[in-house]
C-alpha positions in Angstrom: -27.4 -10.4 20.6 -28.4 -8.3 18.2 -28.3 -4.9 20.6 -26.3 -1.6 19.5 -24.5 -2.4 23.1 -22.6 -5.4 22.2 -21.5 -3.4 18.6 -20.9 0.7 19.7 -19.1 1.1 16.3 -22.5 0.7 14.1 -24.5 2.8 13.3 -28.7 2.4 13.3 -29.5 1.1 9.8 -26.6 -1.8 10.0 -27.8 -2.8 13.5 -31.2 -2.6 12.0 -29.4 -5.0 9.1 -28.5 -7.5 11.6 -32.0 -7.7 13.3 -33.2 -8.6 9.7 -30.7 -11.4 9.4 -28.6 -9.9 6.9 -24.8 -11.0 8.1 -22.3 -8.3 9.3 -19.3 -8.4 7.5 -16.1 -6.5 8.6 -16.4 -4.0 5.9 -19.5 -3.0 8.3 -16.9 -2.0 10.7 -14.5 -0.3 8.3 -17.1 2.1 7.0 -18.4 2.7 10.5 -14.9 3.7 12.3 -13.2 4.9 9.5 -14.5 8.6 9.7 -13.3 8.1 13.4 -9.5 7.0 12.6 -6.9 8.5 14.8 -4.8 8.8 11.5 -7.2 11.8 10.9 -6.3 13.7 14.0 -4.1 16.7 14.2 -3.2 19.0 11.3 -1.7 16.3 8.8 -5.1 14.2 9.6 -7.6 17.3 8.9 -6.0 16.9 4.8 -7.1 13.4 4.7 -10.8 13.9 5.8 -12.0 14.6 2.2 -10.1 11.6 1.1 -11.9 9.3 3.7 -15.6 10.4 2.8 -14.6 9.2 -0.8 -13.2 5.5 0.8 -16.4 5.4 2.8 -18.4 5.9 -0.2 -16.4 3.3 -2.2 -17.0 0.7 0.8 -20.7 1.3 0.8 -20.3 1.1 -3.0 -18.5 -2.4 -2.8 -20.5 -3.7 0.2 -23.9 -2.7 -1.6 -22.9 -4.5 -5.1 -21.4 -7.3 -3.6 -22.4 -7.7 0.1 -24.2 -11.0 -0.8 -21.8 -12.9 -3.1 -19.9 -16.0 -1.8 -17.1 -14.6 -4.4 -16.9 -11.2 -2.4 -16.5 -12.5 1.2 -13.0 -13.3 1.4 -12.8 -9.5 0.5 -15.6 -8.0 2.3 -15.0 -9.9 5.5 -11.2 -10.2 6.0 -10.7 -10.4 9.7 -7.8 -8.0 9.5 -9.6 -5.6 7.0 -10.3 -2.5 9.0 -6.1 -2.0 9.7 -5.8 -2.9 5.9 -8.0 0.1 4.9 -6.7 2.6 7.6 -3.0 2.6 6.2 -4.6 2.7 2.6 -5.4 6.8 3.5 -1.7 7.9 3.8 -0.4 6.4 0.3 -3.5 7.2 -1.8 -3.3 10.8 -0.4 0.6 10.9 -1.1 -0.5 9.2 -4.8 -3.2 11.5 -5.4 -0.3 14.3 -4.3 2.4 13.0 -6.6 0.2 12.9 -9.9 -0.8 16.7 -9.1 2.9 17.9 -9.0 3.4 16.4 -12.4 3.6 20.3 -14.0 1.4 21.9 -11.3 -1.8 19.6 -12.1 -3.0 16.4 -13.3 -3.1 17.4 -16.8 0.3 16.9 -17.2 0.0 13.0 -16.6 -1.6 10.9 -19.4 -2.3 6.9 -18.9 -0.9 6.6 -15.8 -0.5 3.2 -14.7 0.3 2.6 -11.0 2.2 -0.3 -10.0 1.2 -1.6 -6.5 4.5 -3.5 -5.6 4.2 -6.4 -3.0 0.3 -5.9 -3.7 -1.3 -8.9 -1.0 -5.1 -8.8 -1.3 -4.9 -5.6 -3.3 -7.1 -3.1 -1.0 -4.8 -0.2 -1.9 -5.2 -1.1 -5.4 -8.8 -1.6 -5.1 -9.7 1.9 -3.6 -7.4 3.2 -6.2 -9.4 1.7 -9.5 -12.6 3.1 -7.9 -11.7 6.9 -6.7 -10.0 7.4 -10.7 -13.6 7.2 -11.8 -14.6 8.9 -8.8 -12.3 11.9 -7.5 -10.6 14.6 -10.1 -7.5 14.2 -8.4 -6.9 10.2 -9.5 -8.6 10.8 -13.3 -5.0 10.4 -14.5 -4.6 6.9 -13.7 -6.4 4.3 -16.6 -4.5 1.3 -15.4 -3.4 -0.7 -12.1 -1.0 -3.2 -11.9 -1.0 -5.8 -8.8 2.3 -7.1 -8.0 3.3 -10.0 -5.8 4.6 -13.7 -5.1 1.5 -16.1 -5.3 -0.8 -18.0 -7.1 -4.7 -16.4 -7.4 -7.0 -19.1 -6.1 -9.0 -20.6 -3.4 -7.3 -23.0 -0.3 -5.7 -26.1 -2.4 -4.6 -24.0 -5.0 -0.8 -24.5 -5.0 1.4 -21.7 -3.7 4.6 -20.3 -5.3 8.3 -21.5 -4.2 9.6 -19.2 -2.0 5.9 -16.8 -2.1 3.4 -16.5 0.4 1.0 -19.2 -0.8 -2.4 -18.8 -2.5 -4.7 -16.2 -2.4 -8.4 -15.3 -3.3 -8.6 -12.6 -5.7 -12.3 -12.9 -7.5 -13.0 -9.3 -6.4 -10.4 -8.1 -9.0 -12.8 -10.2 -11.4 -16.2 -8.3 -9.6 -14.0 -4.9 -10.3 -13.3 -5.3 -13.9 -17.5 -5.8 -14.2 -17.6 -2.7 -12.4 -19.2 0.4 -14.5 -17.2 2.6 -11.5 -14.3 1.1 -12.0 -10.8 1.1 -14.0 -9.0 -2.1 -14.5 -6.8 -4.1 -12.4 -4.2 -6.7 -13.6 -2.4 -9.0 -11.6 1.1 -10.5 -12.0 2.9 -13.2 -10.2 6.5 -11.9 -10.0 9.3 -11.6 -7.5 10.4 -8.0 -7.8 13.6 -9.0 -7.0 13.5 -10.7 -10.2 15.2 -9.4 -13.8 12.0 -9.8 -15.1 9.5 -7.7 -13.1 11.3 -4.8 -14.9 10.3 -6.6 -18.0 6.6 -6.7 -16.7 7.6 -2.6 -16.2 8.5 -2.4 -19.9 5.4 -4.4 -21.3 2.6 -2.0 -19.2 0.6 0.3 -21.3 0.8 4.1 -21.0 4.1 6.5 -21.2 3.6 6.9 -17.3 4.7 4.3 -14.8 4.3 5.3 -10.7 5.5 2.8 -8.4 3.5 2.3 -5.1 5.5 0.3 -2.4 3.3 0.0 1.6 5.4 -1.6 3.9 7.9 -3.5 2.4 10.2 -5.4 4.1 14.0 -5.5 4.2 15.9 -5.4 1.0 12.2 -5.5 -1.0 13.1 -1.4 -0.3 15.8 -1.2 -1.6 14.7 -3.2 -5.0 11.4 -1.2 -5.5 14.3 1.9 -5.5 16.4 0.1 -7.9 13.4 -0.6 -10.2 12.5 3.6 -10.1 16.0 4.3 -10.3 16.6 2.2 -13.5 13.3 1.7 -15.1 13.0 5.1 -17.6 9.1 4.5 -17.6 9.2 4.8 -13.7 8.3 8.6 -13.0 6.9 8.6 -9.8 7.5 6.4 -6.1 5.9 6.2 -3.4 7.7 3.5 -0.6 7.0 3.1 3.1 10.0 0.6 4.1 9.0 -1.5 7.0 11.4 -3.3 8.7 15.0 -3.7 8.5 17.4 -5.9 6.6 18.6 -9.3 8.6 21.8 -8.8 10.5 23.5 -11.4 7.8 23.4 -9.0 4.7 25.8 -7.4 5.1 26.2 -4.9 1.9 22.8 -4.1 0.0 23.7 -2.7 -3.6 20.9 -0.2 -5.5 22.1 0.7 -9.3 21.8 4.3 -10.2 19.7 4.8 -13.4 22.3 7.0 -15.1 24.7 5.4 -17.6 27.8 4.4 -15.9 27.1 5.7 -12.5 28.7 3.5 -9.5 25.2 2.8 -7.5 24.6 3.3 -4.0 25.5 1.0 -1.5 24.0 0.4 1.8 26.2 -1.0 4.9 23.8 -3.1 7.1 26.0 -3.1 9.9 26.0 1.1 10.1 22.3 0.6 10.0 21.9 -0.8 13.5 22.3 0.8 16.1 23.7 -1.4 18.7 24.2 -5.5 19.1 21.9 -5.9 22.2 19.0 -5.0 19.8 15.9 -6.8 19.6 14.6 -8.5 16.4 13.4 -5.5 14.0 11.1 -7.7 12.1 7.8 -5.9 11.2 6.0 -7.7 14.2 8.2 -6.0 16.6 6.7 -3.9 19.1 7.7 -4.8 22.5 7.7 -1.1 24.6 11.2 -2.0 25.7 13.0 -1.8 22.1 11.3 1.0 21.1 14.1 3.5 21.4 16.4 1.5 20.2 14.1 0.0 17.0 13.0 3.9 16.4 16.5 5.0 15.5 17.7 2.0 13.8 14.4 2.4 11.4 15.8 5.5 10.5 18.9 5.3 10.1 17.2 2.8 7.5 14.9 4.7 6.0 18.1 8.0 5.8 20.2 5.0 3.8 17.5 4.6 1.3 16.8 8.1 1.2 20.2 8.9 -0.4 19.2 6.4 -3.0 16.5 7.7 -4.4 17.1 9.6 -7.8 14.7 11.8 -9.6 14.6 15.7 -9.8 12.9 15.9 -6.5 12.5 13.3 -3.4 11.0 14.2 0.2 11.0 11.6 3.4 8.3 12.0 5.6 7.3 10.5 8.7 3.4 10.1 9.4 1.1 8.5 11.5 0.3 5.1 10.3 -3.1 2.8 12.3 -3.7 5.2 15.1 -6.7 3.9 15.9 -5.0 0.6 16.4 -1.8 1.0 18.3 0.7 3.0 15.8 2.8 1.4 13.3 6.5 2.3 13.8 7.1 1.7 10.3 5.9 5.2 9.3 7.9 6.8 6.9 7.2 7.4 3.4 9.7 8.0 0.7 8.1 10.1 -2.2 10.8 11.4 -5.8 9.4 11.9 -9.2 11.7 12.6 -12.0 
């Protein structure tokens, strides 16, 4: 069982780990494929490589300090974790990119604090609060800020009304012990709420740069109104995921100048034809494809023209090669 033919991806010294006993987790895997990512192929891919050595290095980092807590498996062994790690390479390169067009390097930044909207586990945050210790580029940021809808906890703690339930974070805890480290606060808020702009206003630093990975329908088109209106708010960068339900029909985004009339998005223009197929985030049957592609962008076009700031750029980028593709695969960056 323990043969490197039943596990190609692994290298020598982990198979050599699990002929000692030592259990495999799936941050095993991620260290071992990610250098092999499709997301690195082609000429976009060949600017993330250097990126990726640094993410390795972090995982053995994490895997070596924490490998054998209890408190660390939920992290270290989520089922699901390689696919959460691949699509952490696009933002944090597009991140690292954003703080070094702040007046031509990242001098120009000072006390940066990201804001990882819609947050889940927090991998993207994770990686983050290790390479700012670690890579020149990220030296900018001295605070993270994990946002989204639950309670912290193990199973029977209670979940939020209306969030996602509960979910294990003691590796935020193992972080903020961390010498490598920068720290990592978490807040249970609904950004559609009037108050996550008042969790904006209370964060420390003159810098705020919003950080959105897939969100879903109108969550969008809030993290835009949030940039738009929130002075603090310098930076984005959004990768919308799937579309708005058919029943909203209008979606309004304020404008942060005074007295300008907002943007306002017509669902029904979005999509591109009745017979559609649902264009929830799980939907990826061949069939729709066509159809799905251009309704995504007429999406993604409509938010676009939202976006304020001095400069904005959407790109399209390949998201979990390795595992299929991700449809969902623009990114929306503007910096004002």
């Amino acid at each position: 069982i323990f043969s490197p033919v039943f596990f190609p991806w692994l290298p020598g010294c982990v198979v050599s780990r699990m002929a000692s006993r030592v259990p495999i987790l799936s941050i095993d895997k991620a260290i071992a494929m990610l250098p092999t990512s499709g997301v690195l192929s082609g000429s976009v891919g060949a600017s993330y490589k250097e990126l990726v050595a640094e993410m390795v290095a972090v995982m053995q980092l994490w895997r070596e300090s924490w490998g054998a807590l209890p408190s660390a498996r939920s992290f270290l062994n989520k089922s699901a974790l390689y696919r959460e790690v691949e699509e952490c390479v696009v933002p944090l390169h597009y991140i690292a990119n954003m703080l070094g067009h702040r007046q031509g390097t990242t001098e120009g930044w000072r006390g940066v604090t990201v804001v990882d909207a819609c947050s889940g586990k927090g991998y993207l945050s994770m990686f983050l609060s290790f390479l700012a210790t670690r890579v020149p580029a990220y030296r900018a940021v001295n605070r993270i800020a994990m946002v989204d809808l639950f309670k912290t906890g193990g199973p029977a703690s209670r979940s939020v009304k209306g969030g996602g339930g509960a979910v294990n974070l003691d590796h935020l805890q193992l972080a903020a012990g961390h010498p490598q480290a920068i720290p990592i606060e978490f807040h249970c808020q609904n950004i559609h709420d009037k108050a996550f702009l008042e969790v904006l206003d209370r964060l420390e630093g003159p810098d705020v740069l919003l950080v959105g990975v897939h969100l879903c329908s109108t969550l969008a088109a809030r993290l835009i109104e949030c940039y738009n209106t929130c002075p603090r708010a310098t930076a984005l960068v959004l990768a919308p995921c799937c579309l708005p339900s058919r029943n909203t029909q209008l979606i309004r985004i304020a404008s942060g100048v005074s007295g300008g009339p907002g943007y306002t998005v017509d669902v029904s223009e979005v999509y591109a034809s009745r017979s559609a197929k649902d264009s929830s985030c799980s939907s990826v049957e061949p069939a729709a494809e066509g159809e799905m592609a251009a309704e995504y962008e007429a999406w993604v076009m409509a938010l676009t023209r939202a976006v304020e700031g001095c400069w904005r750029e959407s790109l399209r980028v390949p998201l979990r090669a390795s595992t299929g593709g991700h449809r969902r695969n623009a990114f929306l960056l503007a910096r004002k």
